[in-house]
N, C-alpha and C positions, 0 to 999 in steps of 0.2 A: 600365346595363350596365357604364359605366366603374367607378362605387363598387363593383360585387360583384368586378372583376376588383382594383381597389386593395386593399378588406378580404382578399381570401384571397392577396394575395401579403402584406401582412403578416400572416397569419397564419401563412403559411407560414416568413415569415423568423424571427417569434417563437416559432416549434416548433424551428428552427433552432439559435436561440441558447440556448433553454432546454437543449438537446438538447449544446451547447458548453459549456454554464456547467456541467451535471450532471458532460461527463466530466471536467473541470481539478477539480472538486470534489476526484470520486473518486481521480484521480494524485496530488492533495496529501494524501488519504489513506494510500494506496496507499505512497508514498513514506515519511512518516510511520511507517507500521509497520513498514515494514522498516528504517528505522534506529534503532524503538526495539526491535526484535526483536532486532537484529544489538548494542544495547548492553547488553541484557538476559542474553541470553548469554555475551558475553563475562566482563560480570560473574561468571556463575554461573560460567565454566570458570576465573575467577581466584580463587576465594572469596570475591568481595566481598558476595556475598548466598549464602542457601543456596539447594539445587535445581539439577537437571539440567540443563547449559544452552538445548537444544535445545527441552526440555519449558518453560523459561520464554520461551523466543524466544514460543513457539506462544500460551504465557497473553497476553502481552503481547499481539504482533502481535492476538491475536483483542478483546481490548478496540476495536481501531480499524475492527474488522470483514476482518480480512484472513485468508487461511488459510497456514500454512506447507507449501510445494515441499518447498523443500531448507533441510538446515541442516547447514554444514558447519563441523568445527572443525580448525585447526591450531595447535595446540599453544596459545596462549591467543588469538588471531585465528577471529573467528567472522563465517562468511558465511552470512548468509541470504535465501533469497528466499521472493518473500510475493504470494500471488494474491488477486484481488479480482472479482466481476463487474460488469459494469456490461451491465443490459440480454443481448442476446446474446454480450457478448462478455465474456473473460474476459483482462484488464491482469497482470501481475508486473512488480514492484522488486528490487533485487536491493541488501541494503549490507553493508558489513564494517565490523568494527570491531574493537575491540583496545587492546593498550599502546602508546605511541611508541613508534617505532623506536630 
């Protein structure tokens, strides 16, 4: 009786950590797209590449599997945030980026 009670608490703590490892995966995703969202844009609203910035925020960020929220731009400073699911639940990043100051 002791071994069935030891195998299902490790099993349960191994669904645990699977369950930890999958969400840090998806945030370094997650994170990921939205800062190459946010430099993909910027790009496009400074001419460094051609295309719409927002529309490449979206190409981009979607290679990493993320979907574009928001994408806002001022004046060559572009912010964008980027949704992702994981399971039920649905994570956003949010980065900017731009010229130095």
């Amino acid at each position: 009786m002791a071994a069935v009670g030891i195998v299902g608490a490790a099993a349960i703590l191994a669904a645990a950590l699977a369950g930890a490892g999958a969400a840090a995966v998806v945030s370094q995703r997650l994170a990921s797209a939205a800062d190459a969202g946010a430099l993909a844009a910027a790009d496009a609203a400074s001419g460094a590449v051609p295309g719409a910035p927002c529309e490449r925020a979206a190409e981009v960020a979607g290679t990493f599997g993320g979907v574009i929220e928001a994408c806002e731009l001022d004046e060559l400073i572009a912010t964008v945030t980027v949704s992702m699911r994981l399971g039920p639940v649905t994570a956003q990043a949010t980065a900017r980026a731009g010229p130095p100051p």
